[in-house]
Backbone of each chain as ProteinMPNN parsed JSONL, in Angstrom:
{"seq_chain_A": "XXXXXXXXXXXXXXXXXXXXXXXXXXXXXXXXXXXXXXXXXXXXXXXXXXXXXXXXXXXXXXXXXXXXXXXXXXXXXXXXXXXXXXXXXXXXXXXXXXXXXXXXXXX", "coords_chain_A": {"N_chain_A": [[-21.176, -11.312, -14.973], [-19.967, -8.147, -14.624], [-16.35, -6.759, -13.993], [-15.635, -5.264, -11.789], [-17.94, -5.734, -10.32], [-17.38, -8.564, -9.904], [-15.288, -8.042, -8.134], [-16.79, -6.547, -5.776], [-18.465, -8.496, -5.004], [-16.484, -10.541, -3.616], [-15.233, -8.861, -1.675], [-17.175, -7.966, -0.382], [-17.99, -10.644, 0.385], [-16.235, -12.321, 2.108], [-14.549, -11.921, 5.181], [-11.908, -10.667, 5.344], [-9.704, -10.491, 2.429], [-7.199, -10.094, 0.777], [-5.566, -8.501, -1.943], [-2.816, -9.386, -4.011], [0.673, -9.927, -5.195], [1.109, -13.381, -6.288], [1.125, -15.662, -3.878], [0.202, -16.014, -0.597], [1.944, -18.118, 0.935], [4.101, -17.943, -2.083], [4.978, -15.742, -2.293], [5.31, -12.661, -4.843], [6.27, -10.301, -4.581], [8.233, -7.711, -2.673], [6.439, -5.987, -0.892], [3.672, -7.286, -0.869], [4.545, -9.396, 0.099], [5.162, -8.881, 3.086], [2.808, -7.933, 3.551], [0.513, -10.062, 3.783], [1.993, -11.509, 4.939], [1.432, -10.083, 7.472], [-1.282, -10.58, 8.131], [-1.76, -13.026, 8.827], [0.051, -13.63, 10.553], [-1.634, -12.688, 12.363], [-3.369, -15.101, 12.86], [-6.044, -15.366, 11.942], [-8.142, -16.705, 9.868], [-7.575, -15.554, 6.03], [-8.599, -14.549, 2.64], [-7.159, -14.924, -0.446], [-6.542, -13.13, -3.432], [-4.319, -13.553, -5.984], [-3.542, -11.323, -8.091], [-1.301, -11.333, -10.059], [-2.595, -13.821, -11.42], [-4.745, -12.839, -12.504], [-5.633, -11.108, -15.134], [-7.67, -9.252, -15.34], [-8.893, -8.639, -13.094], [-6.441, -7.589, -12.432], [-5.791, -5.255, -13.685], [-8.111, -3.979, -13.25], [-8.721, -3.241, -10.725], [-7.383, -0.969, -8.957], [-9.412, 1.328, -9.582], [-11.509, 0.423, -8.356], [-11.295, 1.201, -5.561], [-10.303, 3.877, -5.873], [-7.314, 3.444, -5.587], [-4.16, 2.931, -6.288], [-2.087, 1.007, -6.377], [-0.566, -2.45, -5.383], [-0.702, -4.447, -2.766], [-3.735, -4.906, -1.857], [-5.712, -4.292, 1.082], [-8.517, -5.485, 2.219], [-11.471, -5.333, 4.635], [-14.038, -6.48, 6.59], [-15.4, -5.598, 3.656], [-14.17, -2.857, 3.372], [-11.909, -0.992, 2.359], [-9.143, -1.092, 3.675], [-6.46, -0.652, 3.099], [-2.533, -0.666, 1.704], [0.309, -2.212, 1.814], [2.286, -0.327, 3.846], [-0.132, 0.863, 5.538], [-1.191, -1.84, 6.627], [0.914, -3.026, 7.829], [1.415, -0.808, 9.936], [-1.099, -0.907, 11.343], [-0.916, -3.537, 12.738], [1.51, -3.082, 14.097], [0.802, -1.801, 15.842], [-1.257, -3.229, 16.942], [-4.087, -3.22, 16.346], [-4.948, -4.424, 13.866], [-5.408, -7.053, 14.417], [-7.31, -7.469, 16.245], [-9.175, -5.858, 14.497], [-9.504, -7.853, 12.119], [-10.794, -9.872, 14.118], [-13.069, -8.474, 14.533], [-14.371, -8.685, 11.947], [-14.637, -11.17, 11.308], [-16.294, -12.586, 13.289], [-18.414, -11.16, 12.2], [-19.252, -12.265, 9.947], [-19.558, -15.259, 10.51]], "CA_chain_A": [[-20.895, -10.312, -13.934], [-18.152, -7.245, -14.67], [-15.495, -7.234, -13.177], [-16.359, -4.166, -10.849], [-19.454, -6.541, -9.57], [-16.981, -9.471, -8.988], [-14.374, -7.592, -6.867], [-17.252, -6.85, -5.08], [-18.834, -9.796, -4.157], [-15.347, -10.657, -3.231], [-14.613, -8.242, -0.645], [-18.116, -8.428, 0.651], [-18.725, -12.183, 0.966], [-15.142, -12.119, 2.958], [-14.412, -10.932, 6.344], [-10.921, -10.346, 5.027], [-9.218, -10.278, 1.725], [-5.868, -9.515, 0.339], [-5.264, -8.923, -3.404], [-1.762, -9.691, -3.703], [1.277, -10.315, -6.05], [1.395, -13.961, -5.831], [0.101, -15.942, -3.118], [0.759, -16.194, 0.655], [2.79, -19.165, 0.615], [4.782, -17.877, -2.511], [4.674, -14.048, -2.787], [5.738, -12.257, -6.048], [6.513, -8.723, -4.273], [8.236, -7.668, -1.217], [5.319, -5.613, -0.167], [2.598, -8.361, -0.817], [4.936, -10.662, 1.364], [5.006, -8.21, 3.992], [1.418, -7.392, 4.192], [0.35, -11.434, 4.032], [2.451, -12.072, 6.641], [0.856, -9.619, 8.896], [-2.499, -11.272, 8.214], [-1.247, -14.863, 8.667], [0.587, -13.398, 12.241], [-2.853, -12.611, 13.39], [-3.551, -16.209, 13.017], [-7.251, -15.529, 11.506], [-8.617, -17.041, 8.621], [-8.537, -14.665, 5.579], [-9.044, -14.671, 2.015], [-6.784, -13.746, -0.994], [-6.166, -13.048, -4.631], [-3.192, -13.901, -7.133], [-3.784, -10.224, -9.046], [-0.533, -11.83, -11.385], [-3.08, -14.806, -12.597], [-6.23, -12.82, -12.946], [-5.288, -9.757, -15.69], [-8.927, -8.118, -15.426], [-8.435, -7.616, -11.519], [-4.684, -6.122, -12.16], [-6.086, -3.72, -14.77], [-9.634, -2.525, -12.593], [-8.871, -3.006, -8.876], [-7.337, -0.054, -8.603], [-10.17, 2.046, -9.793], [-12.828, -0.011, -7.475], [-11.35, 2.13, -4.702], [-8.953, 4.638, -5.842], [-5.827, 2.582, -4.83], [-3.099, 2.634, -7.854], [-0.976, 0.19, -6.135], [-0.565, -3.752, -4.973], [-1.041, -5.158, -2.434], [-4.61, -4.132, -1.177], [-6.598, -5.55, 2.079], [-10.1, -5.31, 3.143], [-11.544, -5.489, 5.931], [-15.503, -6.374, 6.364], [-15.929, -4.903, 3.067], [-13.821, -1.454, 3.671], [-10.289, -0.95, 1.691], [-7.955, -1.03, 5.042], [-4.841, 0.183, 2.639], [-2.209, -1.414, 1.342], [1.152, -2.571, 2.501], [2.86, 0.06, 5.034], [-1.241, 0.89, 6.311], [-1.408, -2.804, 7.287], [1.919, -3.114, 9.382], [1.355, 0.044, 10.726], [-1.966, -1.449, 12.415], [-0.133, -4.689, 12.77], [1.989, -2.752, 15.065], [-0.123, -0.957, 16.67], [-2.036, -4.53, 17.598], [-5.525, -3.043, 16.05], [-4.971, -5.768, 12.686], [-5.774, -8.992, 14.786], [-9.227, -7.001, 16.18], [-10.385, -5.795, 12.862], [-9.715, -9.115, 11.84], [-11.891, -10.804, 14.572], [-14.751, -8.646, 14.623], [-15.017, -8.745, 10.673], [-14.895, -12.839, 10.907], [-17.515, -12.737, 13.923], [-19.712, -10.682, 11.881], [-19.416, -12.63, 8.846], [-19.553, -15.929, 10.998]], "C_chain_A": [[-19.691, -9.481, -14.383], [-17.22, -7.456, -13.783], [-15.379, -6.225, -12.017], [-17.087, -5.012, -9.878], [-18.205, -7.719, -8.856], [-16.093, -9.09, -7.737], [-15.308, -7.026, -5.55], [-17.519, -7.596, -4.117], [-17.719, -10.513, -3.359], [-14.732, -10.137, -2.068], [-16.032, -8.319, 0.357], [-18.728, -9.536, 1.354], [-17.679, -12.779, 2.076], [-14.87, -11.602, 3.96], [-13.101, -10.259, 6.016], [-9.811, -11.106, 3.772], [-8.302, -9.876, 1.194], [-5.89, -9.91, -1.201], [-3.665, -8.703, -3.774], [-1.163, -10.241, -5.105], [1.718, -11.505, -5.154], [0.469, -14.655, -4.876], [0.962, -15.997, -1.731], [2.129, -16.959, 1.169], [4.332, -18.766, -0.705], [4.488, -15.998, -3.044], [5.656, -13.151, -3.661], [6.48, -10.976, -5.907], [6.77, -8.517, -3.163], [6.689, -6.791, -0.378], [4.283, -5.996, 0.002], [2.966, -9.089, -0.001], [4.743, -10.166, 2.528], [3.355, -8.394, 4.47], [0.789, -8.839, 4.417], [1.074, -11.789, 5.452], [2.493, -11.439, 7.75], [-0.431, -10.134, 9.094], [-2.442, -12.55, 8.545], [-0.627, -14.79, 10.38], [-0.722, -13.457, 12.746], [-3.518, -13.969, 14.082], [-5.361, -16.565, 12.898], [-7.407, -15.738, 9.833], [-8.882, -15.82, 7.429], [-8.192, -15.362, 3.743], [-7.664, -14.074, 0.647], [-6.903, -13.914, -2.493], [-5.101, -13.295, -5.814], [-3.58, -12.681, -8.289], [-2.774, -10.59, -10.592], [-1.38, -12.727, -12.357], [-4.414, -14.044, -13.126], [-5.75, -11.192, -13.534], [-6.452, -8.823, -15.37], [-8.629, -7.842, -14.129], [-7.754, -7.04, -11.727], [-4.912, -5.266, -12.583], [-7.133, -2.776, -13.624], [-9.255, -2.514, -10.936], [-8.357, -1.467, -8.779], [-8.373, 1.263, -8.784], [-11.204, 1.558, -9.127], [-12.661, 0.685, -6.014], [-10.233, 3.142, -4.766], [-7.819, 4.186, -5.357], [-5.269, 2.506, -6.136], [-2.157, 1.557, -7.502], [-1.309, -1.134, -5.087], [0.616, -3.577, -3.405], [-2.519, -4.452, -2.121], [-5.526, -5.219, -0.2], [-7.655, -4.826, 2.228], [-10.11, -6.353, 3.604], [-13.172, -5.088, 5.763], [-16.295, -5.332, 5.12], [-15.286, -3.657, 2.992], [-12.183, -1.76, 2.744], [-9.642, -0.422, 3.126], [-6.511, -0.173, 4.65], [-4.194, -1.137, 1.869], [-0.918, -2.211, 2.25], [1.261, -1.793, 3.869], [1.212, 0.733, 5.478], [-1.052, -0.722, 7.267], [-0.448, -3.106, 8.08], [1.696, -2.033, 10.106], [-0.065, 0.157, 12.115], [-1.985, -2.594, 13.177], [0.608, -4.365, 14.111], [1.963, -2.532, 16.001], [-1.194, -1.998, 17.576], [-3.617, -4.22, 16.974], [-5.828, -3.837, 15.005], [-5.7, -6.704, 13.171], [-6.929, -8.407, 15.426], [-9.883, -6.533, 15.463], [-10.711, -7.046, 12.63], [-11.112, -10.533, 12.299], [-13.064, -10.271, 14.74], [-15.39, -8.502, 13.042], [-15.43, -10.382, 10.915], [-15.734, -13.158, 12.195], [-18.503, -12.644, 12.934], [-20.493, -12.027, 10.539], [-19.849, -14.762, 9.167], [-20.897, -16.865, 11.386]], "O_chain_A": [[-18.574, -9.984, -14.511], [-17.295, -8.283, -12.875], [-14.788, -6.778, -11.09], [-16.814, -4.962, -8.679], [-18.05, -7.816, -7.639], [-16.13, -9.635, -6.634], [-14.795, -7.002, -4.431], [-17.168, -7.609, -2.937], [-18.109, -11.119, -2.361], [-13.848, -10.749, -1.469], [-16.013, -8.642, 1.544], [-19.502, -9.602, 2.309], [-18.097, -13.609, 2.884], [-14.903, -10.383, 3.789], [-13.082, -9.101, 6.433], [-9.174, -12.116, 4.07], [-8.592, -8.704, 0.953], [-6.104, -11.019, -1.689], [-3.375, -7.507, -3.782], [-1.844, -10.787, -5.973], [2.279, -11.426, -4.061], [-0.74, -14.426, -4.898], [2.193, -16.02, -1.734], [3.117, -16.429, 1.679], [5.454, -19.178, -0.412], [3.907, -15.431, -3.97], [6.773, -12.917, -3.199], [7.193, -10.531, -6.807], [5.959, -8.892, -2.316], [6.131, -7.203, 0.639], [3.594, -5.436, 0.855], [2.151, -9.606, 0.764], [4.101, -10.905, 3.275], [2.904, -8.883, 5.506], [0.412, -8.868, 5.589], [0.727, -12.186, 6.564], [3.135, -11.734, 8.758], [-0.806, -10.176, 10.266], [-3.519, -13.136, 8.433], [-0.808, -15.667, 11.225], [-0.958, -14.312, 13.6], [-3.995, -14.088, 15.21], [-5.937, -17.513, 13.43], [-6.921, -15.102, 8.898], [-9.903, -15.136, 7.492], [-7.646, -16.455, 3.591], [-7.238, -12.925, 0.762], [-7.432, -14.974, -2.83], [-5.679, -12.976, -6.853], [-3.921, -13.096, -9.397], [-3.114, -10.34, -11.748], [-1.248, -12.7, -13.581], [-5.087, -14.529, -14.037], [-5.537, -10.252, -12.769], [-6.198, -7.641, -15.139], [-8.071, -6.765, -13.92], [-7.881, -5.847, -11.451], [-4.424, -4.228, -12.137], [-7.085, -1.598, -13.269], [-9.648, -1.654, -10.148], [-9.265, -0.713, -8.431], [-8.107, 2.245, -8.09], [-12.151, 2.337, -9.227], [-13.651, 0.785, -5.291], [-9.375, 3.254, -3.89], [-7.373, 4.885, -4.447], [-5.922, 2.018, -7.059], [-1.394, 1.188, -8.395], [-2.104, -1.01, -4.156], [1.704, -3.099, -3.084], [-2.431, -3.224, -2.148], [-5.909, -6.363, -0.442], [-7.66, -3.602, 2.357], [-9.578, -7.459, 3.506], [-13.644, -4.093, 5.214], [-17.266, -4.595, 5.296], [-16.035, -2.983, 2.284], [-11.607, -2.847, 2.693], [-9.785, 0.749, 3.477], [-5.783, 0.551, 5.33], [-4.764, -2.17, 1.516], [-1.211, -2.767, 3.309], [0.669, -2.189, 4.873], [1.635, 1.667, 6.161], [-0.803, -0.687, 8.472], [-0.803, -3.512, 9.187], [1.799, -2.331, 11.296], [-0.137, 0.793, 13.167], [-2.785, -2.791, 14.092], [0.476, -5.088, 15.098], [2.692, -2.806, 16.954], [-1.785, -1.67, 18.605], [-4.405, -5.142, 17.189], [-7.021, -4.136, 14.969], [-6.598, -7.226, 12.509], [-7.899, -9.054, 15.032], [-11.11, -6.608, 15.524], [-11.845, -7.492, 12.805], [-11.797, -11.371, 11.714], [-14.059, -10.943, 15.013], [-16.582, -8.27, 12.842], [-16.586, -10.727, 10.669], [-15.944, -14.371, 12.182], [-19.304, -13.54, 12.669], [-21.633, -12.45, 10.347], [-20.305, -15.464, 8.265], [-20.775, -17.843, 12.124]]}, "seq_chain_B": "XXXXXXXXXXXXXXXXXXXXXXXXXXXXXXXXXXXXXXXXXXXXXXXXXXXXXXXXXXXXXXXXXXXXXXXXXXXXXXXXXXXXXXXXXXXXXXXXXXXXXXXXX", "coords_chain_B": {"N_chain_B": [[14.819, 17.301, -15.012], [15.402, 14.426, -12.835], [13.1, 11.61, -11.678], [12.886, 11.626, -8.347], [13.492, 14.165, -7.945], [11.462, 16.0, -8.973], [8.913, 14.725, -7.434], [9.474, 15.156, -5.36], [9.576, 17.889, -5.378], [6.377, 18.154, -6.061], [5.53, 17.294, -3.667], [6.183, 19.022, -1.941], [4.681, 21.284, -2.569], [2.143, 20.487, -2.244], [1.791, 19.829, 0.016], [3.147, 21.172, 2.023], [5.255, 20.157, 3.687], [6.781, 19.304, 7.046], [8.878, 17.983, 7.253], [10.733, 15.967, 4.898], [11.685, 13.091, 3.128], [12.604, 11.095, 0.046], [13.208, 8.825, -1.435], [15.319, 6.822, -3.735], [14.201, 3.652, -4.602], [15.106, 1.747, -6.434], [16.892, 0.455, -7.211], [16.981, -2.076, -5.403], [15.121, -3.594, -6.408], [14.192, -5.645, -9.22], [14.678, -4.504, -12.012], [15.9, -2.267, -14.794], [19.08, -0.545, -14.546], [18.546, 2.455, -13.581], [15.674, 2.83, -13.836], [14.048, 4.532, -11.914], [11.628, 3.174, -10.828], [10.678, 2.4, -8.16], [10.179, 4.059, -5.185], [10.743, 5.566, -2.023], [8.803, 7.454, 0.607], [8.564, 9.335, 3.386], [7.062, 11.619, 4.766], [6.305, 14.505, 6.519], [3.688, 16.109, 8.11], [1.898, 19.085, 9.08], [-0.875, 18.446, 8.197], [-1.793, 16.78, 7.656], [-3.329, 16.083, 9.823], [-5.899, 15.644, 10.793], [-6.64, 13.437, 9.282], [-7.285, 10.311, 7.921], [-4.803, 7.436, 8.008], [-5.357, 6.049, 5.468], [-6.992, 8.27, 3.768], [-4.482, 10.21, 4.031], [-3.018, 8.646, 1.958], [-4.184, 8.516, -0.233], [-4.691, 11.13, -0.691], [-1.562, 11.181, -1.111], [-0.848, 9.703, -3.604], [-2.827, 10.924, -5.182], [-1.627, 12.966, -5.683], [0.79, 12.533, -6.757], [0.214, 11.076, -9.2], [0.185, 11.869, -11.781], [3.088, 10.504, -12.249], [2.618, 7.961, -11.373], [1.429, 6.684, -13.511], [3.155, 7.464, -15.29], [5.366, 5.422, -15.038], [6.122, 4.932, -12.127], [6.042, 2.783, -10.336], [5.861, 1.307, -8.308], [5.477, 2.497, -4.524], [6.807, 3.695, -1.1], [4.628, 4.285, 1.214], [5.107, 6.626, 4.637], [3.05, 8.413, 6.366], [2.991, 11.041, 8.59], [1.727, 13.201, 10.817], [3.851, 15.729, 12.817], [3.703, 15.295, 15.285], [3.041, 12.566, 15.282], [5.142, 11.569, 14.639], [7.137, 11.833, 15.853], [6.672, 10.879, 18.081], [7.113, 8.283, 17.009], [10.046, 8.353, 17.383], [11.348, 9.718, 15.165], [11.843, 8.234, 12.89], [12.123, 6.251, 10.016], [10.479, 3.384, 8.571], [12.165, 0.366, 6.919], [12.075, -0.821, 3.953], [10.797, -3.287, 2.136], [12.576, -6.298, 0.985], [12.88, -7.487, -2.869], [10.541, -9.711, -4.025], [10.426, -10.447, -6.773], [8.416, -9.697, -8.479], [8.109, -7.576, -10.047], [8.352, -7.089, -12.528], [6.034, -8.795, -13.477], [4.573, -6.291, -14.22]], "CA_chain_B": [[14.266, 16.994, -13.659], [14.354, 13.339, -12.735], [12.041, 11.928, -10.765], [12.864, 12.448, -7.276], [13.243, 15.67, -7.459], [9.705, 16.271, -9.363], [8.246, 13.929, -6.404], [9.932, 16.268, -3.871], [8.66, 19.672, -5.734], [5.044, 18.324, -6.017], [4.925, 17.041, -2.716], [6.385, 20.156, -1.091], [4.002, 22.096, -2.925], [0.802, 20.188, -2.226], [1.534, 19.232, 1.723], [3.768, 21.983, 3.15], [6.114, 19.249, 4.796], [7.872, 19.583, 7.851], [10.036, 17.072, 6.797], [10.245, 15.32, 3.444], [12.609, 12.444, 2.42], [11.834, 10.281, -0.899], [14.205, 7.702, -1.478], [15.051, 5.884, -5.223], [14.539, 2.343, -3.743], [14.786, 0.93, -7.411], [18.08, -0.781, -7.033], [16.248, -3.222, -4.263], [14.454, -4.33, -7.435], [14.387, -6.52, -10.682], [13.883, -3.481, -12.608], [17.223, -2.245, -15.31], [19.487, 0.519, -13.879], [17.922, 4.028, -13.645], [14.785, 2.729, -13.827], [13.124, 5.336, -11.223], [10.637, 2.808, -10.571], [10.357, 2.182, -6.947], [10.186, 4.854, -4.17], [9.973, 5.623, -0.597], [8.577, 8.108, 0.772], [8.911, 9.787, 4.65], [6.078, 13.107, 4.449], [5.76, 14.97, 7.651], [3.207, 17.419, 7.908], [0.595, 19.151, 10.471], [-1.87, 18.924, 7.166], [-2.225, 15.417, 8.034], [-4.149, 15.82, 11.577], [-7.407, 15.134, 10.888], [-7.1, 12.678, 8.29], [-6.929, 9.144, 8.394], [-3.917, 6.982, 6.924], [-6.049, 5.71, 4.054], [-7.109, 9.36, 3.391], [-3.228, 10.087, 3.684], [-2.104, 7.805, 1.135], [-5.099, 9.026, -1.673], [-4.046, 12.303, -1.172], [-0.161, 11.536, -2.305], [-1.397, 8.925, -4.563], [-3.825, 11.292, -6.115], [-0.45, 14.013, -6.207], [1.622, 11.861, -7.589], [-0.675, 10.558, -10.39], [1.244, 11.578, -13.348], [4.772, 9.775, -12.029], [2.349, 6.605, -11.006], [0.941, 7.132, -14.935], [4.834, 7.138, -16.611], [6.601, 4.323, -15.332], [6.368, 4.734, -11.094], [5.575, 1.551, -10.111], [5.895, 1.272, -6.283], [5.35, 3.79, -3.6], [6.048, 3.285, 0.432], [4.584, 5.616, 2.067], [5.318, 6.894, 5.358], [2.731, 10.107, 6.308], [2.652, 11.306, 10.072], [1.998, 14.512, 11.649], [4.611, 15.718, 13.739], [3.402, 14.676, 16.644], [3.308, 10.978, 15.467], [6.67, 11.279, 13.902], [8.358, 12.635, 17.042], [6.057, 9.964, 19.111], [7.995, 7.523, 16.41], [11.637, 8.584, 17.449], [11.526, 10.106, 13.807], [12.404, 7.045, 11.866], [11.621, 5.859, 9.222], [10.945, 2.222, 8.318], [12.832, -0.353, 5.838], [11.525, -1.209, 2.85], [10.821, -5.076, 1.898], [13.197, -7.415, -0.145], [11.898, -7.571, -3.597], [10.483, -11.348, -4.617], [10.576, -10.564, -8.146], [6.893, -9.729, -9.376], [8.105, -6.67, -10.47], [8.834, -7.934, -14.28], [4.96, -8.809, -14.82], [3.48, -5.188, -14.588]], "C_chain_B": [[14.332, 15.17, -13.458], [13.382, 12.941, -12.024], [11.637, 11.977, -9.429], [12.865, 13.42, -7.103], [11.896, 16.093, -8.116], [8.543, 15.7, -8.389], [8.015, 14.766, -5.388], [9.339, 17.804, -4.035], [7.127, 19.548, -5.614], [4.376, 18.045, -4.739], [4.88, 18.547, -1.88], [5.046, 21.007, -1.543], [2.411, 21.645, -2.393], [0.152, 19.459, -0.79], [2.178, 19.969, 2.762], [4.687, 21.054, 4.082], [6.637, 20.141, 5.727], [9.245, 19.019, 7.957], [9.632, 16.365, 5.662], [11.656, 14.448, 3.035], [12.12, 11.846, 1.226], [13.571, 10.355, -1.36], [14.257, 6.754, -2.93], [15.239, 4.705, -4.611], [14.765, 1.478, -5.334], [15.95, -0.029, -7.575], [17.752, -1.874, -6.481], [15.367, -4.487, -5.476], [14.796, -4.547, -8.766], [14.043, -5.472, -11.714], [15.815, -3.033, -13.591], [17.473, -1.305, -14.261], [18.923, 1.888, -14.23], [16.322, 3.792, -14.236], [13.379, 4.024, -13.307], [12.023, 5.113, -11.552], [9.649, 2.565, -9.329], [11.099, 3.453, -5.59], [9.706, 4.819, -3.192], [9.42, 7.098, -0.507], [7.884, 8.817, 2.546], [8.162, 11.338, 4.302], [5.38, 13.226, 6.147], [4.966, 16.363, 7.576], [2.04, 17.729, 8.601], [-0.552, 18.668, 9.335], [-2.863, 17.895, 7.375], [-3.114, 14.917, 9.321], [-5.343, 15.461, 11.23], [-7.982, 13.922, 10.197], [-6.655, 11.154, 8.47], [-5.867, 8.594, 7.399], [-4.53, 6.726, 5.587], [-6.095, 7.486, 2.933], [-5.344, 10.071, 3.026], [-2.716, 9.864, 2.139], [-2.77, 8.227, 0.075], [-4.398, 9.887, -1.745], [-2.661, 12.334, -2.016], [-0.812, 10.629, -3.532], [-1.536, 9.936, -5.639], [-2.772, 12.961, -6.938], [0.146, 13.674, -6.985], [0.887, 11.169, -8.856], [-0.191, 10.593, -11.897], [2.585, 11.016, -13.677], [3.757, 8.54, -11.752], [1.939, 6.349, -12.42], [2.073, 6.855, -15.595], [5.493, 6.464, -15.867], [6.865, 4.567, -13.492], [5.187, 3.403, -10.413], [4.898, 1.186, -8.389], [6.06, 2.512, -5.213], [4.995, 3.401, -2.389], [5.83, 4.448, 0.821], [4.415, 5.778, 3.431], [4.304, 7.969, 6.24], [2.599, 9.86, 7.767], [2.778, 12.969, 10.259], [3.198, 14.67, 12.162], [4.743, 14.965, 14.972], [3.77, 13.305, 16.598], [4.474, 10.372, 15.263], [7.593, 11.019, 14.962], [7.994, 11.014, 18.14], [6.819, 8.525, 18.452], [9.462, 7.282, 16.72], [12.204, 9.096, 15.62], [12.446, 9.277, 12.756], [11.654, 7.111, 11.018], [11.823, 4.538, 8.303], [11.675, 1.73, 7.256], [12.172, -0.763, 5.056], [11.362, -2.721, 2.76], [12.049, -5.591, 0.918], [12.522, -7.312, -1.554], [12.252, -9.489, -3.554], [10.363, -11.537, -6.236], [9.179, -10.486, -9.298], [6.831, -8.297, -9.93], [7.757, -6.104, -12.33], [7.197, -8.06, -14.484], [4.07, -7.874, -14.012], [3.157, -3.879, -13.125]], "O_chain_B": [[13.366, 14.549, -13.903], [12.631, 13.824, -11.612], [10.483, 12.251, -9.1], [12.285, 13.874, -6.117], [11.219, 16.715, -7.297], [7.389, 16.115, -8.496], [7.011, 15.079, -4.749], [8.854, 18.584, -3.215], [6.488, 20.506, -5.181], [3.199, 18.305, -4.49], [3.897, 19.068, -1.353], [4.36, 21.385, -0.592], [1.583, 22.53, -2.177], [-0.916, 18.937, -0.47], [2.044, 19.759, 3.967], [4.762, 21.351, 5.275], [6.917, 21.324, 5.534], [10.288, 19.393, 8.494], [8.453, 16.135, 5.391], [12.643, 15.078, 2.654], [10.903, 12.026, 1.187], [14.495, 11.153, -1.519], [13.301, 6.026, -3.196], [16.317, 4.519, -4.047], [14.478, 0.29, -5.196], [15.849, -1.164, -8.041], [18.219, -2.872, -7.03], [15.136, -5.692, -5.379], [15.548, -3.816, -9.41], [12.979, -5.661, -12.303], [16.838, -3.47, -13.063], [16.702, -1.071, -13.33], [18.973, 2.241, -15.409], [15.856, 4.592, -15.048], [12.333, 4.333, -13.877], [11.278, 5.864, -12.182], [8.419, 2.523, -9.321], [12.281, 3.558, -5.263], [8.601, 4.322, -2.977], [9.569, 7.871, -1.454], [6.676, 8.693, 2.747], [8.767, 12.133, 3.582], [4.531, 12.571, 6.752], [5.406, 17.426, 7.137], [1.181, 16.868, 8.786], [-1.528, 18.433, 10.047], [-4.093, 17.909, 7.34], [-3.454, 13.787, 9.672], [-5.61, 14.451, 11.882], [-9.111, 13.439, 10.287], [-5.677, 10.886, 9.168], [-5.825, 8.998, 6.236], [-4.059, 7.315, 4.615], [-5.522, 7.76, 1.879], [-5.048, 10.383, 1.873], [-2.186, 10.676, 1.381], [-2.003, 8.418, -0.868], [-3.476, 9.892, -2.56], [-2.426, 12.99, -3.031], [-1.302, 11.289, -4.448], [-0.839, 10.018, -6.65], [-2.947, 13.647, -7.945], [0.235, 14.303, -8.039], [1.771, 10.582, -9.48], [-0.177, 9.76, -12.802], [3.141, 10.969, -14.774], [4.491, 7.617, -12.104], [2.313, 5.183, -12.554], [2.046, 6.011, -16.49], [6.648, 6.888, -15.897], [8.062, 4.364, -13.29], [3.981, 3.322, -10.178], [3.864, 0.944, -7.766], [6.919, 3.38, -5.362], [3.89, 2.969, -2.059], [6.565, 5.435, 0.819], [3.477, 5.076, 3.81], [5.037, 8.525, 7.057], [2.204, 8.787, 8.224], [3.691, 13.722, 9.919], [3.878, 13.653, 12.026], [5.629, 14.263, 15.46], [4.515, 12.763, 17.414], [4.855, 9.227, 15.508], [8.544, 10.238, 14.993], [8.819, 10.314, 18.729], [7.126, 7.658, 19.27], [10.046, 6.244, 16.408], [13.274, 8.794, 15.091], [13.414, 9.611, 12.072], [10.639, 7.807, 11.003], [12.773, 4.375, 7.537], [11.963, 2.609, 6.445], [11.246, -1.343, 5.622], [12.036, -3.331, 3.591], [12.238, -4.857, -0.052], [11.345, -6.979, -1.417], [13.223, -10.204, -3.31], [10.229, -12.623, -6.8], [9.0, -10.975, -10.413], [5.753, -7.8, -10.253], [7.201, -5.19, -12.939], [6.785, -7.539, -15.521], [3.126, -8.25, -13.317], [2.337, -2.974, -13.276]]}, "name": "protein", "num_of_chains": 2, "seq": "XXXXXXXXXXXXXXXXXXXXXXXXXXXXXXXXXXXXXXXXXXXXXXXXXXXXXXXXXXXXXXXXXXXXXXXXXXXXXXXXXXXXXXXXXXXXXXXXXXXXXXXXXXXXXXXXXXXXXXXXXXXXXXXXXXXXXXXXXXXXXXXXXXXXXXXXXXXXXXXXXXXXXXXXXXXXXXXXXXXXXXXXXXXXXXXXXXXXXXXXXXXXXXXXXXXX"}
């Protein structure tokens, strides 16, 4: 499978996904920590990446949806943004209902 | 030119701001001195009404492309109409801490 195909299957077999410097628990980048720990507030199950251990993601993700920059979330399949997108819906309270009607659907 | 001010000429030019800050945040990070690796960025502009944040953020993205290309690493971005700015109290948020994943890449 390329690596195009796997970041796929990846964002589509997921209700929600974060590709991230680092991991939740130990995050490599203030703006990966940030955006994790608005997904982790919601208190729904999601999904993520370590872009530091896997070089072929760090090199192509950004060209699987025009995004040049880390952290990136989807959402049922959709690129949501990256960091200041995801607090800014975080804020706004619309994060924790994307969240639950992607992990209904996918449910 | 360094590269705030080449940030600030291409944005002005390619969004008509109503307001425009961009901020060298690279001190915040593991990066040497004068790096001008990590930036904010505060872009107010009516241009922005119809478009959604995502759409937003391509657009500078896709401006900035030859500073994300030589050595600009990080980019917060900020974009609001007026309206949302003003509906903001015209702030503009704080940046994160770095955790140090700057170093691999």
């Amino acid at each position: 499978m390329d690596v195009l195909e796997r970041i796929g299957e990846q964002v589509k077999s997921n209700p929600v996904v974060i590709y991230m410097k680092g991991t939740p628990q130990f995050p490599q980048c203030g703006f990966s920590m940030r955006a994790s720990a608005a997904l982790q507030e919601c208190g729904i199950p999601f999904a993520y990446v370590n872009v530091l251990q896997d070089p072929e993601i760090f090199e192509n993700l950004p060209r699987y949806a025009d995004w040049p920059t880390f952290p990136q979330i989807y959402i049922d399949g959709e690129l949501v943004g990256g960091c200041d997108i995801t607090l800014e819906l975080h804020a706004g309270g619309q994060l924790k209902s994307m969240m639950e009607e992607a992990a209904a659907k996918h449910a | 030119m360094n590269r705030k001010a080449r940030i600030e000429e291409a944005l002005k030019d390619a969004f008509d701001p109503m307001h425009l800050e961009v901020v060298d945040e690279s001190h915040m990070h593991s990066v040497p001195a004068g790096a001008e690796s990590h930036f904010k960025v505060l872009l107010v502009s009516e241009s922005f009404a119809d478009k959604t944040l995502v759409a937003r953020h391509r657009l500078l993205n896709r401006t900035l492309s030859p500073e994300l290309e030589g050595g600009l690493h990080a980019l917060a971005l900020h974009t609001w109409t007026p309206e949302e700015w003003f509906a903001k109290g015209g702030k503009v948020p704080e940046s994160p801490p770095c955790q140090g994943g700057s170093k691999a890449g």
